[in-house]
C-alpha positions as CSV (number, residue, x, y, z in Angstrom):
1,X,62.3,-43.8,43.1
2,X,66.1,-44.5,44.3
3,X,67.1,-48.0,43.9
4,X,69.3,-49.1,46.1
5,X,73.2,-49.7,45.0
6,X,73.2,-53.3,45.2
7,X,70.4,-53.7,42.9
8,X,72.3,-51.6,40.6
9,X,75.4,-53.1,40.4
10,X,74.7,-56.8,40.1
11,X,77.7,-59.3,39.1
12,X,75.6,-62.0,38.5
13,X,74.0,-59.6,35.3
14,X,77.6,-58.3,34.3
15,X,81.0,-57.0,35.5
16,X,81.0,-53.9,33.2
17,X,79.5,-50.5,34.4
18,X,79.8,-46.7,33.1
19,X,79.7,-44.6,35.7
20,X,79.3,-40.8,36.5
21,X,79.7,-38.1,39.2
22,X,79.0,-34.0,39.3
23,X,80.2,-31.4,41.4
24,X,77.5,-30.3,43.7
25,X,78.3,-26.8,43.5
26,X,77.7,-23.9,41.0
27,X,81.1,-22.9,39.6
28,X,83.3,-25.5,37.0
29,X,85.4,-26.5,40.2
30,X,87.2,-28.6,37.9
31,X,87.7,-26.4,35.0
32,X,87.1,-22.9,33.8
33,X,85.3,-20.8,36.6
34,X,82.8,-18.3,34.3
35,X,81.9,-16.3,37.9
36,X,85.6,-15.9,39.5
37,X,87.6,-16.2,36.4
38,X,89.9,-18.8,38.1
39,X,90.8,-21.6,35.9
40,X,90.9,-25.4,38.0
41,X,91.8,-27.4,34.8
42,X,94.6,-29.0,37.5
43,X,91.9,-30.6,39.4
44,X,91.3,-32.4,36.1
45,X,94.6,-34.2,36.6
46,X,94.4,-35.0,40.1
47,X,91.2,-37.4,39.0
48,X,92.7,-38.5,36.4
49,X,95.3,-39.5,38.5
50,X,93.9,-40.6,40.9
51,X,91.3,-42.8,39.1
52,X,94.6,-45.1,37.8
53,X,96.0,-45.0,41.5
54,X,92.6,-46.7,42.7
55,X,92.7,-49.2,40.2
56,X,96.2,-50.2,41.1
57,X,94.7,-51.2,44.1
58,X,91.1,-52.8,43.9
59,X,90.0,-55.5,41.7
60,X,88.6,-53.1,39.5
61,X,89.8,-52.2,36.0
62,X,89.5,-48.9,34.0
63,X,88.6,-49.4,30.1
64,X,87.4,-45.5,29.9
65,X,87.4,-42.4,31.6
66,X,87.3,-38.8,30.6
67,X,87.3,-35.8,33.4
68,X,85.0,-32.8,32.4
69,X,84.7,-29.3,33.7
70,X,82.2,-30.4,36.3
71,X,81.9,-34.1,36.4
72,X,83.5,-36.8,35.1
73,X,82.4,-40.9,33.5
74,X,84.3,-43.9,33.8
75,X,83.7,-47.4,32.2
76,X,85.0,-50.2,34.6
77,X,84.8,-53.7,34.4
78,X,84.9,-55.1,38.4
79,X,86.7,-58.3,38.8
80,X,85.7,-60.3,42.1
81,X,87.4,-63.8,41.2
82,X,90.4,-62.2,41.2
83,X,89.9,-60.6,44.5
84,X,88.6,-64.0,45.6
85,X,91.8,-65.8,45.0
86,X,94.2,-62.9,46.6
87,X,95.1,-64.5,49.8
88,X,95.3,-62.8,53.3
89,X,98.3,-61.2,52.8
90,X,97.4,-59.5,49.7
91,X,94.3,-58.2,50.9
92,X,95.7,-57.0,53.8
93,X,98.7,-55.1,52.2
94,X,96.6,-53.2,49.4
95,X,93.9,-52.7,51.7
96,X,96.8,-50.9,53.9
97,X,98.0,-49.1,51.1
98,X,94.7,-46.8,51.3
99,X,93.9,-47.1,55.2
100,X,96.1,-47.4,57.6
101,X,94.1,-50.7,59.2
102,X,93.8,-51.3,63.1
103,X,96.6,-51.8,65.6
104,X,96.4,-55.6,64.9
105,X,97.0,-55.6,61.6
106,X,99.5,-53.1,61.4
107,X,100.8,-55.9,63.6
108,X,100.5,-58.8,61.5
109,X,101.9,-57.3,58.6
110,X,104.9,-56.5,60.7
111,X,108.3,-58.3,62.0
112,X,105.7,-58.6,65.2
113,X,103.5,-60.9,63.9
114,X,104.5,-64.1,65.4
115,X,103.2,-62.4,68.6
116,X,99.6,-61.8,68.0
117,X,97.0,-63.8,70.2
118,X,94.5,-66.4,69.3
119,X,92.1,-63.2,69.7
120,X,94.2,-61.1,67.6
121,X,93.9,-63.5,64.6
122,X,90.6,-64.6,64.9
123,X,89.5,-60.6,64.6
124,X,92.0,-60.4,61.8
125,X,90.5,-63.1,59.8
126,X,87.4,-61.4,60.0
127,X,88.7,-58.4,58.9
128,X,90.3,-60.2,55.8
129,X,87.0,-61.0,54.4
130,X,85.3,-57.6,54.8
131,X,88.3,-55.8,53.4
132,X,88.4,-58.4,50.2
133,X,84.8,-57.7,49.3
134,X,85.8,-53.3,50.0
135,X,88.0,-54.1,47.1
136,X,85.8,-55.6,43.9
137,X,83.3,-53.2,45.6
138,X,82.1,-50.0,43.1
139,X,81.0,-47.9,45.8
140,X,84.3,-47.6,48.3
141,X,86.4,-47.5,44.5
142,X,84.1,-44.2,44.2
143,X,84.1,-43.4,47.7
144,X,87.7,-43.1,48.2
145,X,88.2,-41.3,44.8
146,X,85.6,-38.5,45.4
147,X,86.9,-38.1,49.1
148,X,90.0,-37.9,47.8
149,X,89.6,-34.7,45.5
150,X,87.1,-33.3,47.6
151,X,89.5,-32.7,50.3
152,X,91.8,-31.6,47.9
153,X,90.0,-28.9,46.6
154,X,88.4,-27.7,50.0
155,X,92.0,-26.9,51.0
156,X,92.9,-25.3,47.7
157,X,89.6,-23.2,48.4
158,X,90.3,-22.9,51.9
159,X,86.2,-24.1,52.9
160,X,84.6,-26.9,53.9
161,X,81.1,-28.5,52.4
162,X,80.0,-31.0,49.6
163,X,82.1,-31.0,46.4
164,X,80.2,-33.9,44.8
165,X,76.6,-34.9,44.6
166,X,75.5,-37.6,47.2
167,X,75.2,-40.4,44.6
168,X,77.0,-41.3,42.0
169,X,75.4,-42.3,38.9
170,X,75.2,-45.9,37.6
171,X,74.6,-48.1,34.9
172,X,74.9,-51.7,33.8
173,X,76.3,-52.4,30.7
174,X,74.9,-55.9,29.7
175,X,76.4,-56.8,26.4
176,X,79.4,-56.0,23.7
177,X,77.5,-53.5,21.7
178,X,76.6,-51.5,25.1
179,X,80.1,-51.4,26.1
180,X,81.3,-50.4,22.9
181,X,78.9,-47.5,22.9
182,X,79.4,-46.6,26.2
183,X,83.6,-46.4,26.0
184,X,83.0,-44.1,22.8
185,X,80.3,-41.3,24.6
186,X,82.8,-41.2,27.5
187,X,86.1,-40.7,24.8
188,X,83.8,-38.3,22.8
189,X,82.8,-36.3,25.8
190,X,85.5,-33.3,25.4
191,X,84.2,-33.3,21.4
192,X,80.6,-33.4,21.8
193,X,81.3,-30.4,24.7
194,X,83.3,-28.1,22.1
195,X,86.5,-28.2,24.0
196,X,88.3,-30.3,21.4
197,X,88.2,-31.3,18.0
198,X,89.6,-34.6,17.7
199,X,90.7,-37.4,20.2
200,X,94.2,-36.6,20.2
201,X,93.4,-33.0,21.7
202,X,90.8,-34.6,24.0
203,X,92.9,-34.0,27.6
204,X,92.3,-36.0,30.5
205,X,90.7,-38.4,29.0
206,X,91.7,-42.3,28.2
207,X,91.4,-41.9,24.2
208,X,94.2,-39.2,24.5
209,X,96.4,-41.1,27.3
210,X,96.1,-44.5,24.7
211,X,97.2,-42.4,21.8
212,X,99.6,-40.5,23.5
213,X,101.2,-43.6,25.5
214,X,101.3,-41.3,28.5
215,X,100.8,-41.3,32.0
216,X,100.3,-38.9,34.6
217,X,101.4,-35.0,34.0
218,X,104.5,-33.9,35.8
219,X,102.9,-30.6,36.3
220,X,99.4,-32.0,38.1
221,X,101.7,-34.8,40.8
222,X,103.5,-31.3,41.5
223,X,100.7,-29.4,42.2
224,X,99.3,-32.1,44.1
225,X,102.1,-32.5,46.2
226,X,101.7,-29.2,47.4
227,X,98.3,-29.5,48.2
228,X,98.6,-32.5,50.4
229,X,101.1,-30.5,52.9
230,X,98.0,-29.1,54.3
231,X,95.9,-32.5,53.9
232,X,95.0,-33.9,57.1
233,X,93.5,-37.6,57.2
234,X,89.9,-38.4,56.3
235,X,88.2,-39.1,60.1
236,X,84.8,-40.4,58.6
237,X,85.8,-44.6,57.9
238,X,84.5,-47.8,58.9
239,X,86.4,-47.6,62.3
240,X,88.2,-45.3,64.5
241,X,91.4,-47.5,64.0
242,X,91.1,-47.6,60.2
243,X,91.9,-44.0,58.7
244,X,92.1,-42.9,55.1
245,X,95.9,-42.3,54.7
246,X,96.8,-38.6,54.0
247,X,97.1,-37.3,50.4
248,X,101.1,-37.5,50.5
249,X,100.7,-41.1,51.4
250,X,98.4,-41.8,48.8
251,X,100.1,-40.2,46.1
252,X,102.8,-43.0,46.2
253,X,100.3,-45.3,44.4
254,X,101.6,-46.8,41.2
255,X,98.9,-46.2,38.5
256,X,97.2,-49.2,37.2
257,X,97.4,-49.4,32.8
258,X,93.9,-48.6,31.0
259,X,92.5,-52.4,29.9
260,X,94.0,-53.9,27.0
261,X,92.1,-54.5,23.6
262,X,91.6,-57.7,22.6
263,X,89.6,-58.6,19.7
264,X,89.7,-62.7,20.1
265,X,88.3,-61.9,24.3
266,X,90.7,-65.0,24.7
267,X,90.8,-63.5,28.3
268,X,88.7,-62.2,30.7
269,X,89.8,-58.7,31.8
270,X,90.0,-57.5,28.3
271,X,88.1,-55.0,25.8
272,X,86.7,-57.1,23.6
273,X,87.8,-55.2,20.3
274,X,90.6,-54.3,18.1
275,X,91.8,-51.0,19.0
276,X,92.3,-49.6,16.0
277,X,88.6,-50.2,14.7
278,X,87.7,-48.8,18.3
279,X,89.7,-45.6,17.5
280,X,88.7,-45.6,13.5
281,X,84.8,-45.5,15.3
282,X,86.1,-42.7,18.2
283,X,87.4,-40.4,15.2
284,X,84.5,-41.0,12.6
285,X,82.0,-40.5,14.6
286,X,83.8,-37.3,16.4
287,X,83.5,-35.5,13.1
288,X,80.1,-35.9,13.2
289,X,79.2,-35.0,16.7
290,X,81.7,-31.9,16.7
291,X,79.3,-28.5,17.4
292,X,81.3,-26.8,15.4
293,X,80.8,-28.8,12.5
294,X,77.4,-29.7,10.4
295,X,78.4,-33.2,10.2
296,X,76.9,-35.7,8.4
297,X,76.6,-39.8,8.3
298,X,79.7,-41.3,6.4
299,X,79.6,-43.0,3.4
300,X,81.9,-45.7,4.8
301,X,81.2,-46.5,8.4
302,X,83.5,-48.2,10.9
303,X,83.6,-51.9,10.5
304,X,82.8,-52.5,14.0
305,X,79.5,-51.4,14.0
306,X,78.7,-54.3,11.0
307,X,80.1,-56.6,12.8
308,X,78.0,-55.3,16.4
309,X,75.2,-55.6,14.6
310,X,74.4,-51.9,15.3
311,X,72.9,-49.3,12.9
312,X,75.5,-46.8,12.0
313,X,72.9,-44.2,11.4
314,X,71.0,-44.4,14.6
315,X,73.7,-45.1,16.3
316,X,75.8,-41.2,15.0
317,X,72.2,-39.8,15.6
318,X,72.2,-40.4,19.1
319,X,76.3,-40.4,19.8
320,X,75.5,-37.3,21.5
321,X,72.7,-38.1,24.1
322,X,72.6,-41.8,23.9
323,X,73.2,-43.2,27.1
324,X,71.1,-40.4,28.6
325,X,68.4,-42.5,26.7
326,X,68.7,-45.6,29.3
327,X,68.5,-45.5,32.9
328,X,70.2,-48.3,35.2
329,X,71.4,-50.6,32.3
330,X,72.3,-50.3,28.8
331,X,72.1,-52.9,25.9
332,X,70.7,-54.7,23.3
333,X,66.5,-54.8,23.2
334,X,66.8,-58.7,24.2
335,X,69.3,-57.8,26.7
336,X,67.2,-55.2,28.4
337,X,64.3,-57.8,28.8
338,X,65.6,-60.6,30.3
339,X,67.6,-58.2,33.0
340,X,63.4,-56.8,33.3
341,X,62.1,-60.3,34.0
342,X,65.5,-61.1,36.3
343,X,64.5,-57.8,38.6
344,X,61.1,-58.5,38.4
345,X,60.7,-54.8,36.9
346,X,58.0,-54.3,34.1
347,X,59.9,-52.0,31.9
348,X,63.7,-50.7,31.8
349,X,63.9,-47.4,30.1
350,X,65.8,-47.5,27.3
351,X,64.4,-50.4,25.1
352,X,62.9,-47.9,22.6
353,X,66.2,-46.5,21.4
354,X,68.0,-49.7,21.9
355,X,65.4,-51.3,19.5
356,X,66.8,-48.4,17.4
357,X,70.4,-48.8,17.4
358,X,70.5,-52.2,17.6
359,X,67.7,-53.2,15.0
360,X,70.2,-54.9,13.0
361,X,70.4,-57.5,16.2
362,X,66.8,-58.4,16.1
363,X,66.1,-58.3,12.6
């Protein structure tokens, strides 16, 4: 049975969640198309892209992403106190920067703004607190981002229709050891798939953009930017006043940086390890997982799974499938039970491999 959203993406159990959307259609509409021969790796970089542009704007931050042929993950840690202390201004201005807001604030955040009636503001200060909670808020962060690229590649197909699935997938990651697993099957994706070989060859993809020290492709903006010349604005929003800006509009967002590492998690809005033990981890285990290769478990295994607590030979055993294991949250056995007895659920699935990987914890 569906649950619905807000029981899946609860605050109060944890800020971090792995996400994942699929095309809806047949054909690799974001790769290699096996039935027309027509290659859409581009479309690749316009999520990407566009993934960092979001993130510029909501109080939502990016620690992983990685764009496949025909769907894509990303691990995002949402940050509501810091839209909570934003003040009316700031909400207003980057909630402007994606819609193009009602009369009366268009107004307000103009030279006009000493005009505005008692009625005027009073509407306005409404607005201000629906549009802060929009912007800590998963669902309009994946809203706008699949509307986005949809539109996008309807016009480069020249058709109409779904290009995603209804619902995006989520899942709760409750502890350090389920974030570290998650970040590494979403960086791993491209390897375990057989379209790369190591990390640094992983494209479109945040393990590659941290190594690389890039950002966004020259090539993709420019083929982007001719797409949006026949881009009109998305109708279907909140209100008739309050349109999704065009594509040419939106591609003037800066993009936001990928999270910082940060072993000591002296900070909040930090990953909560060193990054070169992450990346020692990333490239150990991708020799294992590679298709091409037999594999086998290494003698010496990355550091940061002794000091996660997490068995390094379940955990390479099931690098390939793991979070396919779980279903609405992911983390330690203990973990997984108290979030049970918080939902009032009688099982979570999941707790039979996390007992696995993590037997080290409860041991």
């Amino acid at each position: 049975m569906t649950r619905p959203r807000s029981t899946l993406v609860s605050l109060s159990d944890t800020p971090w969640y792995h996400v994942v959307s699929r095309c809806v259609r047949r054909a690799y509409l974001c790769g290699e198309d096996y039935f027309t021969q027509q290659n859409f790796d581009h479309r690749r970089g316009w999520i990407e892209t566009r993934i960092r542009e979001l993130a510029s704007v909501f109080a939502i931050d990016v620690a992983a992403y990685a764009v496949m042929s025909n769907h894509y993950h990303i691990v995002v840690r949402i940050d509501a106190d810091r839209a909570r202390v934003w003040d009316d201004d700031e909400v207003l201005k980057r909630w402007t920067r994606l819609f193009t807001g009602p009369a009366f604030v268009q107004k307000y955040l103009s030279d006009a703004r000493d005009t505005m009636s008692d009625g005027e503001l009073s509407r306005l200060g409404e607005l201000v607190s629906v549009y802060r909670e929009r912007l800590h808020d998963l669902s309009w962060f994946m809203r706008i981002l699949n509307e986005t690229i949809a539109r996008m590649a309807n016009a480069e197909d020249n058709c109409t229709g779904r290009f995603w699935e209804g619902r995006f997938k989520s899942q709760a990651l409750l502890d350090d050891q389920a974030l570290l697993v998650a970040m590494s099957y979403v960086d791993l994706n491209p390897i375990r798939a057989g379209i790369a070989e190591t990390p640094e060859e992983s494209t479109y993809t945040s393990i590659k953009s941290r190594i690389d020290g890039l950002q966004t492709d020259a090539t993709n903006s420019e083929i982007a930017n001719n797409i949006s010349e026949i881009i009109s604005p998305v109708q279907d929003t909140p209100s008739a006043a309050d349109h999704l800006r065009s594509e040419h509009e939106l591609q003037k967002l800066p993009e936001a940086p990928l999270m910082p590492f940060e072993p000591t998690n002296s900070l909040a809005a930090v990953i909560p390890f060193a990054f070169d033990d992450y990346l020692e981890l990333v490239d150990t285990v991708g020799r294992v997982i590679h298709p091409a290769k037999r594999g086998c478990i290494p003698e010496a295994t990355p550091a940061i799974l002794d000091r996660l607590a997490i068995d390094a030979e379940s955990f390479i055993n099931y690098a390939d499938h793991f979070l396919k294991e779980f279903g609405c949250a992911v983390g330690t056995p203990q973990k997984l039970v108290d979030l049970a007895a918080h939902r009032q659920s009688r099982y979570l699935r999941g707790i039979a491999t996390a007992r696995k990987v993590f037997a080290k914890k409860t041991a």
